[in-house]
Backbone as a ProteinNet text record, in pm:
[ID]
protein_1_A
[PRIMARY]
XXXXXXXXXXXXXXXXXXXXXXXXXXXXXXXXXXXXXXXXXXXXXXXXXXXXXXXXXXXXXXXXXXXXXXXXXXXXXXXXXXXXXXXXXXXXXXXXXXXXXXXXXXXXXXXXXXXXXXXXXXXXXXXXXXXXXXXXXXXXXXXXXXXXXX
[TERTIARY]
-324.7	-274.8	-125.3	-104.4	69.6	144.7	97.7	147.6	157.3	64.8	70	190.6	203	318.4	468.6	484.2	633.2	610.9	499.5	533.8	586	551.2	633	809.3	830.8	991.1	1047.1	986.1	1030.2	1028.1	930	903.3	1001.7	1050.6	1147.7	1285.8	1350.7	1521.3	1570.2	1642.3	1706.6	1796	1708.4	1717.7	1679.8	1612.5	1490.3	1337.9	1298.8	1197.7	1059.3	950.9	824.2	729.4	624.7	498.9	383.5	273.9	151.8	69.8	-48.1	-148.8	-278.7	-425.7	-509.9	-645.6	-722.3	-856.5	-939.9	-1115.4	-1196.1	-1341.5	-1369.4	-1488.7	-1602.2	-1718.7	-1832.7	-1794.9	-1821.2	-1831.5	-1927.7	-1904.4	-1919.9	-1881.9	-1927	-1854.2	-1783.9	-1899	-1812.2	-1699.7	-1669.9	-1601.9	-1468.7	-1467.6	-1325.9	-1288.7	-1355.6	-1350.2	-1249	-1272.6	-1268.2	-1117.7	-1131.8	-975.8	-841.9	-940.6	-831.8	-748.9	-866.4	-833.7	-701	-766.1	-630.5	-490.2	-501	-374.5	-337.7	-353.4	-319.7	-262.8	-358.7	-229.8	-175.3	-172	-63.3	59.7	59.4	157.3	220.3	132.4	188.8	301.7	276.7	337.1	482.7	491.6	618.1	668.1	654.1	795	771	749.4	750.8	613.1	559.5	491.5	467.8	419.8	391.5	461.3	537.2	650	582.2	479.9	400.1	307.9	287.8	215.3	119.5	-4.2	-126	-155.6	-283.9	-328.8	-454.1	-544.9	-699	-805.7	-688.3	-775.4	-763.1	-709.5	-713.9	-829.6	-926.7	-1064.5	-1018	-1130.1	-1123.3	-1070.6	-992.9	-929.3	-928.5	-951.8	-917.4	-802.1	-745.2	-580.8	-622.2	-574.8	-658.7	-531.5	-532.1	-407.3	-438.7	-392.1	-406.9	-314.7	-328.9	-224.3	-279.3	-158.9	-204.5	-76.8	-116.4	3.8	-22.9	75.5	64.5	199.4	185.2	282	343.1	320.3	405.1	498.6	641.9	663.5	722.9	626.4	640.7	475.5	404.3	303.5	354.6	426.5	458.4	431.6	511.9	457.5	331.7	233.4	108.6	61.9	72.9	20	30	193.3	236.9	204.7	135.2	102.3	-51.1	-109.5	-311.3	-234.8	-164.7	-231.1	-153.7	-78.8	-46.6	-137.7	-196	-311	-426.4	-460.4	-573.3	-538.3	-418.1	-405.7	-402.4	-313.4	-333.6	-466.7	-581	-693.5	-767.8	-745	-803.8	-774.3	-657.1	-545.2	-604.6	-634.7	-663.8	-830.8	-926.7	-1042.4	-1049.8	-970.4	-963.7	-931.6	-788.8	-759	-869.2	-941.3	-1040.8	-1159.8	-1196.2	-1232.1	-1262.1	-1055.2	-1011.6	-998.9	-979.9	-1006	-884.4	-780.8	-650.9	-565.8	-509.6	-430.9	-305.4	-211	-38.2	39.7	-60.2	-3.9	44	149.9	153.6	200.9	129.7	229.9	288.1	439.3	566.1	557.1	532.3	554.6	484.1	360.3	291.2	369	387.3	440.5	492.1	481.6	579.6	670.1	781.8	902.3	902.4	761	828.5	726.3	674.6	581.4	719.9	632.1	781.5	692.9	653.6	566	638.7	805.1	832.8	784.8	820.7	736	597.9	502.6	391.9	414.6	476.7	535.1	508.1	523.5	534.3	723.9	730.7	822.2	865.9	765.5	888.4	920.6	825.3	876.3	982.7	965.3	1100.5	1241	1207.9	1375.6	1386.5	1254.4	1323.6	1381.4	1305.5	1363.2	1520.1	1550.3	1691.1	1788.3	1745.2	1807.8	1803.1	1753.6	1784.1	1903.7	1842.6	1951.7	2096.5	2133	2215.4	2312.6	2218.1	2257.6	2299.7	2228.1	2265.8	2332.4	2316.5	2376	2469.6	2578.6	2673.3	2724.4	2779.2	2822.6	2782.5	2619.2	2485.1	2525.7	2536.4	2574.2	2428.1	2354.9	2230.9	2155.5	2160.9	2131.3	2201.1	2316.9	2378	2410.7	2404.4	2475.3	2406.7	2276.5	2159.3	2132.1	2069.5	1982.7	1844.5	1783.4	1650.3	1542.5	1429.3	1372.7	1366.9	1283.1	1300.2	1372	1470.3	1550.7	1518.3	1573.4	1508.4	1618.4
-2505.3	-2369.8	-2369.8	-2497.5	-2437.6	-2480.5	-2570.1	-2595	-2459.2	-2409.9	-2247.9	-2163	-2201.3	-2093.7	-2143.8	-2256.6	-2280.3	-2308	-2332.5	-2297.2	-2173.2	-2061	-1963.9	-1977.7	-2056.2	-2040.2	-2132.6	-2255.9	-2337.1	-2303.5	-2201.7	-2114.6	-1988.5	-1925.9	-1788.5	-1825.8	-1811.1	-1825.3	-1710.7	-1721.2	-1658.8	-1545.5	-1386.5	-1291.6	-1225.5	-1295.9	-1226.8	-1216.3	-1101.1	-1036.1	-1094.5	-1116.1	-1133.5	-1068.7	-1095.2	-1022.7	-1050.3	-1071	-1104.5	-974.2	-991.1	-887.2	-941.1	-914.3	-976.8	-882.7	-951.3	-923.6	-1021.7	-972.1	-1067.9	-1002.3	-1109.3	-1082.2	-1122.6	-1132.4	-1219.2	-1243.4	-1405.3	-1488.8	-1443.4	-1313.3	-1313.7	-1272.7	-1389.1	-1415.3	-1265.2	-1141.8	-1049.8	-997.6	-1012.5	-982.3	-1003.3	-1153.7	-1296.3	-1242.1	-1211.7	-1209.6	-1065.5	-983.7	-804.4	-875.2	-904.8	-942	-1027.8	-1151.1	-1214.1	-1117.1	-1034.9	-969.1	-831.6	-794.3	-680.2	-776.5	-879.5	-933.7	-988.6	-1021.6	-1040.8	-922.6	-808	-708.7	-674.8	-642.6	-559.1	-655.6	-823.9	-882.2	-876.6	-870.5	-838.4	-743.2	-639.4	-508.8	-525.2	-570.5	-626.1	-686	-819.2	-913.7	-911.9	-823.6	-790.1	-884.7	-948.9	-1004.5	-1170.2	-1245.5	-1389.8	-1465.7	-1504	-1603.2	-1708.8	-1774.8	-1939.2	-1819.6	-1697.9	-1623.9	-1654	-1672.9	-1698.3	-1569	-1572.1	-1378.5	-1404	-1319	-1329.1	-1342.8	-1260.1	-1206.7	-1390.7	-1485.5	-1607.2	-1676.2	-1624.6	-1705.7	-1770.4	-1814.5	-1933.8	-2088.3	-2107	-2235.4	-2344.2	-2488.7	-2599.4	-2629.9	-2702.7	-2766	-2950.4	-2990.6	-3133.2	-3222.6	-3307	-3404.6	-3519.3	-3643.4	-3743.9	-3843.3	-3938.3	-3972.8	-4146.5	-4197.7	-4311.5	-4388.3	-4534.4	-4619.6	-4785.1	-4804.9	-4994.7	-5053.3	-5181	-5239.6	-5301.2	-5344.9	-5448.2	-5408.3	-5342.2	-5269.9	-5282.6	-5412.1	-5415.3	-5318.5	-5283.6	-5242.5	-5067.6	-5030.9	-4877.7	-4839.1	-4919.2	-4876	-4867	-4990.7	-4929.8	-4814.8	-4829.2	-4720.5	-4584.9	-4582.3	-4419.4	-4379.7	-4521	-4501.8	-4406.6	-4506.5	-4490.1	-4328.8	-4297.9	-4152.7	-4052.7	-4111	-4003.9	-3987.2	-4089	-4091	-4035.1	-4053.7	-3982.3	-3808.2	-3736	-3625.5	-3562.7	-3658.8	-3666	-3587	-3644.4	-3716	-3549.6	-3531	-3404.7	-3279.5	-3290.6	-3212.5	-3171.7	-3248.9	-3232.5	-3179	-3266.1	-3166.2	-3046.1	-2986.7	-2846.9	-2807	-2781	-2734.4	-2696.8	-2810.1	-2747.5	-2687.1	-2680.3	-2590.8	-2484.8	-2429.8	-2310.7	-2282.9	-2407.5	-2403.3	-2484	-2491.4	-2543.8	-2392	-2400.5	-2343.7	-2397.9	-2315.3	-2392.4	-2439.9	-2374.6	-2420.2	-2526.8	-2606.9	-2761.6	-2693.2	-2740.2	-2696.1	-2776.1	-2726.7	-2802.1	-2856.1	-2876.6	-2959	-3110.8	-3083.9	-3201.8	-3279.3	-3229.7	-3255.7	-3410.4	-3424.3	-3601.2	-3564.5	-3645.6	-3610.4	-3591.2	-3656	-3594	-3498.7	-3388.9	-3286.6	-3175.3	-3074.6	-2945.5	-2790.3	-2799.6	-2729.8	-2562.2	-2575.9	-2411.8	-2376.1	-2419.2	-2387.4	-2291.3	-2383.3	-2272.4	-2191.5	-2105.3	-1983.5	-1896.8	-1932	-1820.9	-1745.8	-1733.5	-1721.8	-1592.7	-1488.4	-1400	-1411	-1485.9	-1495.5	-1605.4	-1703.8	-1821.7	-1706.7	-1588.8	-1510.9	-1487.5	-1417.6	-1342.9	-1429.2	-1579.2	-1678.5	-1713.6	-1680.5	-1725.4	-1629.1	-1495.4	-1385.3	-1400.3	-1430	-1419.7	-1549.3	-1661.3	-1746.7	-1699.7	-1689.9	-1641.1	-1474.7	-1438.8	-1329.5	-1431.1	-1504.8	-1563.4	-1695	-1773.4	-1891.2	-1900	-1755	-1769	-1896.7	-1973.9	-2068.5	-2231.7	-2188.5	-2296.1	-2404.6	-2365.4	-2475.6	-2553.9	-2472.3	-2512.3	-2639.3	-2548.7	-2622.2	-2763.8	-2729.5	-2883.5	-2979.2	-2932.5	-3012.6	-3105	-2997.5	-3044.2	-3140.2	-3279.4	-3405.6	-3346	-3404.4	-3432.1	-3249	-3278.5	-3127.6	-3080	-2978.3	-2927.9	-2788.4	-2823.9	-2709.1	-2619.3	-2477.9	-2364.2	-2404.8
3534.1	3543.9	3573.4	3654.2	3698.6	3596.2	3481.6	3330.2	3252.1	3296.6	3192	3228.8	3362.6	3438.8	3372.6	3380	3318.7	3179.6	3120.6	2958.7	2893.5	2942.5	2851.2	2864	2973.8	3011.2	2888.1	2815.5	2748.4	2611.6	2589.5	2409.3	2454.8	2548.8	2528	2601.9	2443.1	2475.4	2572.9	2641.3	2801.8	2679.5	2736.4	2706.7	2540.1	2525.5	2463.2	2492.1	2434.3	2475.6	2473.5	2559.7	2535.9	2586.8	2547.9	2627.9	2558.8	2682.7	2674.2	2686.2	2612.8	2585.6	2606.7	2647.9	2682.3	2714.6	2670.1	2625.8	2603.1	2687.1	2672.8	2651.7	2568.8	2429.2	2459	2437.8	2408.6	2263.2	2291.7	2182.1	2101.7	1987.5	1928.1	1756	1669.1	1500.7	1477.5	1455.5	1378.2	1483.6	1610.7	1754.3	1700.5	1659.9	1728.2	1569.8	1462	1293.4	1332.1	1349.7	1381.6	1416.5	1576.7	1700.8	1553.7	1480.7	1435.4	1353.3	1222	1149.2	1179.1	1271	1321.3	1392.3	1430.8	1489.8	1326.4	1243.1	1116.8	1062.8	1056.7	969.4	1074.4	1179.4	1249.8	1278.7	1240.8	1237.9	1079.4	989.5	850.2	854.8	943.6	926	960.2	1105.1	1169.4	1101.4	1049.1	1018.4	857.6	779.9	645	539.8	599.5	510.4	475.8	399.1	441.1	324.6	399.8	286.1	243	292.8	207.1	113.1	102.5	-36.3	17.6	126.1	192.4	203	112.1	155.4	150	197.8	259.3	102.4	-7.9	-131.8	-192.5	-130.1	-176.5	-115.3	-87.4	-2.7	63.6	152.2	210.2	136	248.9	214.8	277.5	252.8	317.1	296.9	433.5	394.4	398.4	318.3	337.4	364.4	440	518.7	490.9	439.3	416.4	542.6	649.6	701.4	693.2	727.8	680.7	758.3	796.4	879.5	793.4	885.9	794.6	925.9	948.6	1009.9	912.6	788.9	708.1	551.1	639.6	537.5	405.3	365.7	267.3	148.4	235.8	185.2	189.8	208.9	187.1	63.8	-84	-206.3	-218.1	-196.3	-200.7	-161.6	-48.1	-1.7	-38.5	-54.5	-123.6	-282.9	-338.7	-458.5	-454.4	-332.7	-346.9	-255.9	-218.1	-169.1	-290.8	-354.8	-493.9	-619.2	-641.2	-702.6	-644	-542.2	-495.2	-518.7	-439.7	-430.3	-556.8	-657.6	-817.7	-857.1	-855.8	-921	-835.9	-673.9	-641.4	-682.2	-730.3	-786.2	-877.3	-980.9	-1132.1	-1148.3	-1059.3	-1027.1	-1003.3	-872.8	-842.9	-954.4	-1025	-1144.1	-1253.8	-1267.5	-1363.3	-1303.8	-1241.4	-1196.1	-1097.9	-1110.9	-1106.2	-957.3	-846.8	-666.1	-633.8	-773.4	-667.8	-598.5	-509.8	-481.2	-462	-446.6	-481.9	-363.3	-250.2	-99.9	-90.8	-19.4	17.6	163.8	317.8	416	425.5	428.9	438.9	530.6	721.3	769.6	766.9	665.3	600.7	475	408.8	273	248.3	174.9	131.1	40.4	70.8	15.1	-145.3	-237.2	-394.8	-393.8	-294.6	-340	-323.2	-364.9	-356.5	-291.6	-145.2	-73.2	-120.9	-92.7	-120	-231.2	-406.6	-518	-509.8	-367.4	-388.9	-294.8	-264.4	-185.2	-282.6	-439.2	-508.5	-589.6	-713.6	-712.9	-651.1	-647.4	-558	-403.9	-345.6	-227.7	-199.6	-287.5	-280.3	-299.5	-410.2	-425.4	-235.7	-199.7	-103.9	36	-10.9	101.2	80.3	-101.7	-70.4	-56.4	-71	-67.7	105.6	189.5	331	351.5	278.9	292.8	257.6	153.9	109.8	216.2	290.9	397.2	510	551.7	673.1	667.5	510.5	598.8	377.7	393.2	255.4	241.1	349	274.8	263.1	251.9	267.1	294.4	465.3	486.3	544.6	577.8	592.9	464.6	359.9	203.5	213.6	226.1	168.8	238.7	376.8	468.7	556.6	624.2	679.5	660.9	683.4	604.7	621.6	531	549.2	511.2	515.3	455.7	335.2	322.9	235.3	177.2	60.8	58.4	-48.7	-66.4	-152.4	-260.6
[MASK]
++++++++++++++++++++++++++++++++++++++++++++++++++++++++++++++++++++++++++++++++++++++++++++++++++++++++++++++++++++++++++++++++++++++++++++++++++++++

């Protein structure tokens, strides 16, 4: 508990705003389904909408993670081969029949996948149309190392 007390001090930058809200349920499915569902749109509403293009009318989804280690690095090619082929090979199943989706989450991603792409093209405009507001002389884009850029 006294971990709970100084965690919010380390997630809120000194003078901006927070606040906690709270409510308790019986565990029950259509209850926690109902609670998630309204904290979903009423956050839709606020910050304009979902830039990775994730919307409910996309079913249910698995995110599937592959992770993988080795001490001898000379075995990296392998390795980065058997998990491109594999994702390959799942890739090409879903596709046919019609259960890929375009998601990659970016903080998963390997460097030759391209996670923003499945954002969707209009939401990639509106990611660079903010870029382009906040950071004109990208310096973010070009300067930054590492990541992925729009």
């Amino acid at each position: 508990m006294s971990d709970f007390a100084i965690e919010p001090e380390g997630t809120n930058t000194y003078g901006r705003g927070q606040l906690f809200y709270t409510g308790t349920y019986v565990n029950d499915l259509p209850t926690i389904t109902n609670l998630f569902n309204q904290a979903n749109s009423s956050l839709q509403s606020v910050i304009g909408g979902n830039s990775p293009g994730l919307h409910a009318s996309s079913g249910n989804l698995v995110l599937a993670l592959l992770t993988a280690s080795w001490s001898n690095t000379a075995d990296e090619a392998v390795v980065t081969a058997a998990a491109a082929d594999m994702y390959a090979k799942a890739n090409a199943f879903a596709k046919s029949k019609g259960t890929l989706n375009s998601f990659e989450y970016l903080n998963y991603a390997y460097k030759t996948q391209s996670p923003i792409t499945g954002y969707g093209a209009h939401n990639v405009q509106k990611l660079k149309e903010a870029s382009e507001k906040y950071d004109p002389f990208k310096i973010f884009q070009n300067f930054v190392p590492g990541g992925f850029k729009l």
